[in-house]
ZAMARGU-4260 file (C-alpha; in steps of 0.2 Angstrom, whole numbers, plus 5000, padded with zeros to 4 digits):
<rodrens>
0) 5000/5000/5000 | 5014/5012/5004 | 5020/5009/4984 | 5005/5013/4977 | 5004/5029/4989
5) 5019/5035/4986 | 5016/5031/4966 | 5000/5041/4965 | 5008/5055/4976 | 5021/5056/4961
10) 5009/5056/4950 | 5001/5072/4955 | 5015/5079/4960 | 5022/5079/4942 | 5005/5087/4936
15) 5007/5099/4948 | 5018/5117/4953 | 5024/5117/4967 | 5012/5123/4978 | 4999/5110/4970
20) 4991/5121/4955 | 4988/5110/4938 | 5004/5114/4925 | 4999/5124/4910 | 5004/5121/4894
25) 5018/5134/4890 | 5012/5137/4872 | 4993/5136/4875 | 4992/5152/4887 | 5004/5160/4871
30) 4991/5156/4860 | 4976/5162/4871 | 4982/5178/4875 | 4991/5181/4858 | 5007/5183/4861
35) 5011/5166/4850 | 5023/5172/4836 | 5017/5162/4820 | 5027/5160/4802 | 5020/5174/4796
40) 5022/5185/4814 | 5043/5183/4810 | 5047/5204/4805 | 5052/5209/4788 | 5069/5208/4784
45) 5076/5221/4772 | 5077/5219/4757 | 5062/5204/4758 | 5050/5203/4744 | 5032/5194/4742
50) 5029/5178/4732 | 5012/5175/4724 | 5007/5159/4715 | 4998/5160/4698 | 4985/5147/4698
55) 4976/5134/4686 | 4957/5138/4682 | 4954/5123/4672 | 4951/5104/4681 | 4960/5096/4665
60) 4970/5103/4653 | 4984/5107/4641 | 4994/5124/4642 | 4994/5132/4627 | 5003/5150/4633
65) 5011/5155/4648 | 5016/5174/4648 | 5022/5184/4663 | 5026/5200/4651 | 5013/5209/4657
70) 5017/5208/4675 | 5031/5209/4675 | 5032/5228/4665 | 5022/5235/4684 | 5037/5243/4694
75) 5041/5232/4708 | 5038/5217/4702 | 5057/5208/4702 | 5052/5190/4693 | 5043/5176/4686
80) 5046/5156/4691 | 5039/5142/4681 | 5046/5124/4674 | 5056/5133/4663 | 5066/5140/4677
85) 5068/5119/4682 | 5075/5104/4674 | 5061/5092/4672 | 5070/5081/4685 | 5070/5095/4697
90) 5055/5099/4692 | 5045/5084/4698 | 5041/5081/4718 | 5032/5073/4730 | 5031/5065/4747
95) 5035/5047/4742 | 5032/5046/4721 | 5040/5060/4712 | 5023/5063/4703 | 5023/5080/4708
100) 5028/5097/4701 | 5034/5111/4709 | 5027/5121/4693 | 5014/5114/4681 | 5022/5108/4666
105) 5013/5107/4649 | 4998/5100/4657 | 4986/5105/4675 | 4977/5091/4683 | 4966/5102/4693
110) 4960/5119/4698 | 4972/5128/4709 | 4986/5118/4705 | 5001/5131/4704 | 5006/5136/4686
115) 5020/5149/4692 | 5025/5162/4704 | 5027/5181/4705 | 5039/5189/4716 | 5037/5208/4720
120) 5039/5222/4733 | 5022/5218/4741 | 5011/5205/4744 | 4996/5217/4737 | 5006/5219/4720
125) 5013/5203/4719 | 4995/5196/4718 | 4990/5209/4706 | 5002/5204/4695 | 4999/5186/4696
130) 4983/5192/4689 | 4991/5198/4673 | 5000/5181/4671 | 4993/5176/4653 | 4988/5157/4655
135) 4977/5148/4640 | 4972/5132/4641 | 4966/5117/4628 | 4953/5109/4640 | 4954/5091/4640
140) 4941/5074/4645 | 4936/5067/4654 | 4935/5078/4670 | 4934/5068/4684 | 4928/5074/4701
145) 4919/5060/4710 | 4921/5043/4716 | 4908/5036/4705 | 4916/5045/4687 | 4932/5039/4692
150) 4923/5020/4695 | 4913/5023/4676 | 4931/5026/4668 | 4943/5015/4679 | 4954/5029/4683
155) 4965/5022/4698 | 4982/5023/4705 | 4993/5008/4699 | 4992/4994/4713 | 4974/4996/4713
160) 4963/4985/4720 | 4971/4978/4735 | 4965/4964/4745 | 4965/4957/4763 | 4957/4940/4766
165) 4952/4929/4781 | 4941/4914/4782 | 4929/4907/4767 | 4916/4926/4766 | 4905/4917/4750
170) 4903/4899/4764 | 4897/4911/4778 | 4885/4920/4767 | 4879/4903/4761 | 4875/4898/4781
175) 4869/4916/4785 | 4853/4917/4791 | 4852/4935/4785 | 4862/4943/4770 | 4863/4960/4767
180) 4870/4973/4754 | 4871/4992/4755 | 4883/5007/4757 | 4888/5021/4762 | 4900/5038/4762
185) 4911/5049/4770 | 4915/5065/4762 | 4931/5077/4764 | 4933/5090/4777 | 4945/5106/4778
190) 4958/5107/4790 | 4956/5124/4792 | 4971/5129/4803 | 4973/5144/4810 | 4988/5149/4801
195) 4986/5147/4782 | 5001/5136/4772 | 5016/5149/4775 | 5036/5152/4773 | 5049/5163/4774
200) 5065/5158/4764 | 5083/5169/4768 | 5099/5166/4759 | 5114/5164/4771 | 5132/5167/4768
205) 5138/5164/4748 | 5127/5144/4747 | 5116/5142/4763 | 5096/5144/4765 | 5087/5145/4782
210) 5071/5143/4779 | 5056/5144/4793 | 5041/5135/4788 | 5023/5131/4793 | 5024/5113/4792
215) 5022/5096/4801 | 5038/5089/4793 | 5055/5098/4791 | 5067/5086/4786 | 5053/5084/4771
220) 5054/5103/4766 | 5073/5102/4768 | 5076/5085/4759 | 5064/5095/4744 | 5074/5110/4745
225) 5088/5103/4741 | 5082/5091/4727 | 5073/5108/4718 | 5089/5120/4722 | 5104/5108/4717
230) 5111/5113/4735 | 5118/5100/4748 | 5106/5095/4765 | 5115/5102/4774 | 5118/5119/4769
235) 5099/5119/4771 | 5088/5124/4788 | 5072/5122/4790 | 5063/5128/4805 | 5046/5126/4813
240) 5042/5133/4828 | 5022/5132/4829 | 5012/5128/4816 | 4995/5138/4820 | 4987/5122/4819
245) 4992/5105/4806 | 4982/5090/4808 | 4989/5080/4795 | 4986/5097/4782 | 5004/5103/4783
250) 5013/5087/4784 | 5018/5085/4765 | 5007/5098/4756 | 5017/5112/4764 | 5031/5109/4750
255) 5019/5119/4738 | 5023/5136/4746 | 5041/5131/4754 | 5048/5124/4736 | 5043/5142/4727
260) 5048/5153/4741 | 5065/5144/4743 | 5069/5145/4724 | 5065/5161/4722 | 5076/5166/4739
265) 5090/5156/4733 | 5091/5163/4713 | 5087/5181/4718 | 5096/5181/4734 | 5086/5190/4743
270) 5073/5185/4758 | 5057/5179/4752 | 5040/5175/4761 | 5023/5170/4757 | 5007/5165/4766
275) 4992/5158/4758 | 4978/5168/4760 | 4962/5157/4765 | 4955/5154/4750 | 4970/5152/4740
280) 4974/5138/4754 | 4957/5126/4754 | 4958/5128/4734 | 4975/5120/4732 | 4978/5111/4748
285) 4965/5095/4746 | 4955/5088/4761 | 4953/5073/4770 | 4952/5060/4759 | 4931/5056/4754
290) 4926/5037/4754 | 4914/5027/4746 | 4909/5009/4753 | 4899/4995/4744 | 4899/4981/4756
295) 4889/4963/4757 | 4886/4958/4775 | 4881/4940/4783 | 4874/4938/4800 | 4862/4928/4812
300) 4845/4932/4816 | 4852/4936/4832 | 4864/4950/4825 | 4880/4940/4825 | 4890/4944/4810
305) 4899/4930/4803 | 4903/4936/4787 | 4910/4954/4777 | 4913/4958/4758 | 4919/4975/4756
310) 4925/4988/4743 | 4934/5005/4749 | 4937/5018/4736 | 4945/5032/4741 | 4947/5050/4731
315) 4962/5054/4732 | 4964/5070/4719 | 4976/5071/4707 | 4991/5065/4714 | 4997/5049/4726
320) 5002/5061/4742 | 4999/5048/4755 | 4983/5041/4748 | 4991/5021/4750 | 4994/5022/4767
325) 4978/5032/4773 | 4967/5018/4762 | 4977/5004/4771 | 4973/5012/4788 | 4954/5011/4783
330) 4955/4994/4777 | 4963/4988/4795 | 4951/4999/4804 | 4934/4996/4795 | 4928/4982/4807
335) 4931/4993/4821 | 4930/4983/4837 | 4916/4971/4831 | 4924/4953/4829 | 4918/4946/4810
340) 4927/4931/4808 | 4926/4929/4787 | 4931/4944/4779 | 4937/4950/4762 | 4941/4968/4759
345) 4947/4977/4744 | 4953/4995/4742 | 4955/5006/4728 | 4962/5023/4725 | 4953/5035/4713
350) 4964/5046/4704 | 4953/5060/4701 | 4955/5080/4694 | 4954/5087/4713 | 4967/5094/4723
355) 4978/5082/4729 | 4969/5074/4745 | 4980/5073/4761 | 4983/5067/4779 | 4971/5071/4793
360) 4970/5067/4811 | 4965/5049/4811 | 4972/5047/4794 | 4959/5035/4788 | 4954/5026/4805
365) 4939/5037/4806 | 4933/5034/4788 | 4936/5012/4791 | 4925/5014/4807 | 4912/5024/4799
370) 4910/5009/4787 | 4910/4997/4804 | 4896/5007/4813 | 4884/5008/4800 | 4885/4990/4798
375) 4882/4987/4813 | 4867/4999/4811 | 4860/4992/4795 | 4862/4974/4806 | 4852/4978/4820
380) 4838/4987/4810 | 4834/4971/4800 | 4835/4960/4816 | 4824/4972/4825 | 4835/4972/4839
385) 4844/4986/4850 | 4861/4995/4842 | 4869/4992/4859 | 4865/4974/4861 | 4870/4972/4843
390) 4886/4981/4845 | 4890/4972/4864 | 4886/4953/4854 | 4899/4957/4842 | 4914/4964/4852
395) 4931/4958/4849 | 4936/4952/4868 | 4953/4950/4874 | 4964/4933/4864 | 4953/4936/4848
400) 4960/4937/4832 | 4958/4953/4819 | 4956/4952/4803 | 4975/4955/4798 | 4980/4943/4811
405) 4984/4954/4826 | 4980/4947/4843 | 4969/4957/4854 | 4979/4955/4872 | 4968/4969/4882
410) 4954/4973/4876 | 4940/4982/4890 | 4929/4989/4874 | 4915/4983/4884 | 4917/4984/4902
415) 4927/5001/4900 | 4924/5011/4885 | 4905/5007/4880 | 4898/5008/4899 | 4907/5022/4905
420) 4899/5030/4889 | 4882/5026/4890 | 4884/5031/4910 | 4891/5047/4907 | 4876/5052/4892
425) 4862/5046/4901 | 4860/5036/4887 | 4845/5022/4891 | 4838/5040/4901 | 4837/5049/4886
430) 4829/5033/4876 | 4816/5029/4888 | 4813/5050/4887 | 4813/5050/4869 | 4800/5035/4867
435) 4788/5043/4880 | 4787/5061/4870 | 4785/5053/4853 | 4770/5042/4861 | 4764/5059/4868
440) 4766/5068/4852 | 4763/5068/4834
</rodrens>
């Protein structure tokens, strides 16, 4: 008993100040009061100029005539960046497949996919002049936005589909006592950080760059930098002191203003900054990555599941980005924490004319265990029975098996995690509530 005293005393005591008052979170109380210095917060340096992107307006299409002439004639406007200023090897970026471009190169993919970049005295002229960048377009087809067009004309990444397997699914069904098919969908969502995509590139000594950089993965920017410059690692910095907010939003789409803004710095040798103004950030960024699930379910008439067919598609824009791992985490996560012990599941990735779809918190967990709770919701509403004693029958428990082999050793999803929740709602209170007004109103 004294060991476990003394433990919990420790415990508390390490949560604590001194005189026994909860710790606050250095940063948050910064970030409450203002007094948080951001990317974009860093003072001009003289000398620094503005970079602003000049954008695709077309979802699919050739590039027929780029011309900076225009802009570039307005005093105060220094230069204009597109592939031309790169080899095509430099050129061509990405998180894990170079199938990326820093600058579009004789075709777009999508709208707001960055075409070039203007750098100028201001950030007000320098997006006035990419205004007067001439950009004409042969619009090509198909355009392909959805999940379903990209289904209708097969346009997937290479390794699509993917299967994972477990038991004999088309036996189960044969024994089910019920078999059902359905769907359903998950759209995208915005990360919407506080701080939009930003960076502030500055040229040190005769061949250095020190970049500071709104982004969830700096050795990423600085491994980028040094690929699209020509410059060694490790005359590179990249540095990242608080992102206003990341989610999964800045860990590899923050190349798209670091990788501008550090050329420019680095051929003009001069500081460089740019930060994305909001709508300029949720048109190029991507989201969340949508799904779309068609599955075939067996089960008893008790509401025990014994058997699961199911097809994942996932938009995941124009480009890879991390699209394979985040459909992976949704295959592995679509049961949730119901046991269904003859599954196959397939998973494909829709290359679509979107912006690039990217990490989120979760990164695909959520979207697999949507797919998992309206199962379970389309199971208990054919067997007429309660959602909870549905869910609770069908339970991994500690010593089962997953469906990619993992074995569960603790698993208090019951006893813990589902009472505590239906406890702390009120939730049976609020049924029997809910029932009583709807048999005393129409």
């Amino acid at each position: 008993r004294s060991a476990q005293l003394f433990e919990r005393v420790s415990s508390e005591q390490n949560s604590c100040d001194p005189i026994g008052r909860p710790k606050i979170h250095s940063s948050a109380l910064k970030q409450a009061t203002g007094e948080a210095i951001y990317t974009d917060d860093i003072p001009r340096m003289d000398g620094e100029d503005y970079l602003a992107l000049v954008l695709s307006t077309k979802a699919r299409a050739k590039i027929t005539k780029l011309d900076a002439s225009k802009a570039l004639e307005l005093p105060g406007v220094h230069a204009f960046f597109s592939h031309a200023d790169l080899t095509k090897h430099e050129n061509e970026v990405g998180p894990v497949f170079h199938d990326e471009q820093v600058f579009a190169d004789e075709e777009v993919h999508c709208v707001g996919q960055i075409v070039g970049a203007i750098v100028a005295d201001s950030k007000a002229l320098a997006q006035r002049a990419s205004r007067l960048v001439q950009v004409e377009y042969e619009e090509l087809s198909p355009v392909v936005v959805t999940i379903e067009q990209a289904i209708e004309h097969q346009t997937y990444f290479p390794g699509s589909p993917r299967y994972m397997t477990k038991g004999n699914v088309e036996e189960a069904f044969a024994a089910a006592d019920h078999v059902y098919e359905g769907g359903c969908r998950m759209a995208g969502q915005e990360h919407f950080y506080l701080e939009t995509h930003a960076a502030v590139a500055t040229p040190r000594d005769s061949d250095e760059l020190e970049l500071f950089c709104s982004t969830q993965h700096p050795s990423e920017v600085q491994k980028l930098v040094s690929h699209v410059t020509g410059l060694p690692s490790h005359r590179i910095v990249c540095r990242a002191k608080r992102l206003g907010g990341g989610f999964g939003g800045k860990e590899s789409r923050g190349i798209m203003v670091a990788l501008p803004v550090a050329l420019a710095a680095y051929r003009l040798r001069r500081p460089i900054r740019c930060m994305l103004d909001r709508d300029e950030d949720m048109l190029i960024t991507g989201t969340r990555h949508p799904f779309l699930y068609r599955y075939k379910v067996g089960f008893t008439k008790e509401g025990l599941i014994t058997a699961c067919d199911i097809e994942c598609y996932t938009n995941a824009g124009w480009s890879m980005d991390l699209s394979f791992p985040v459909l992976d985490r949704a295959m592995h996560h679509f049961e949730n924490c119901y046991r269904i012990p003859n599954v196959r599941v397939g998973g494909w990735i829709c290359k679509t004319n979107l912006a690039s779809n990217t990490a989120f918190r979760g990164f695909g967990g959520p979207q697999g265990m949507f797919a998992g709770e309206h199962i379970i919701r389309d199971v208990a509403r054919i067997t007429g029975r309660n959602v909870v004693d549905v869910m609770r029958l069908n339970f991994y428990k500690t010593g089962d098996l997953t469906h990619y082999n993992q074995q569960l050793e603790r698993f208090p999803i019951e006893r813990r995690c589902l009472q505590d929740c239906l406890e702390q709602s009120r939730y049976n209170e609020k049924c029997a509530e809910i029932a009583q007004f709807n048999s005393e109103n129409r």
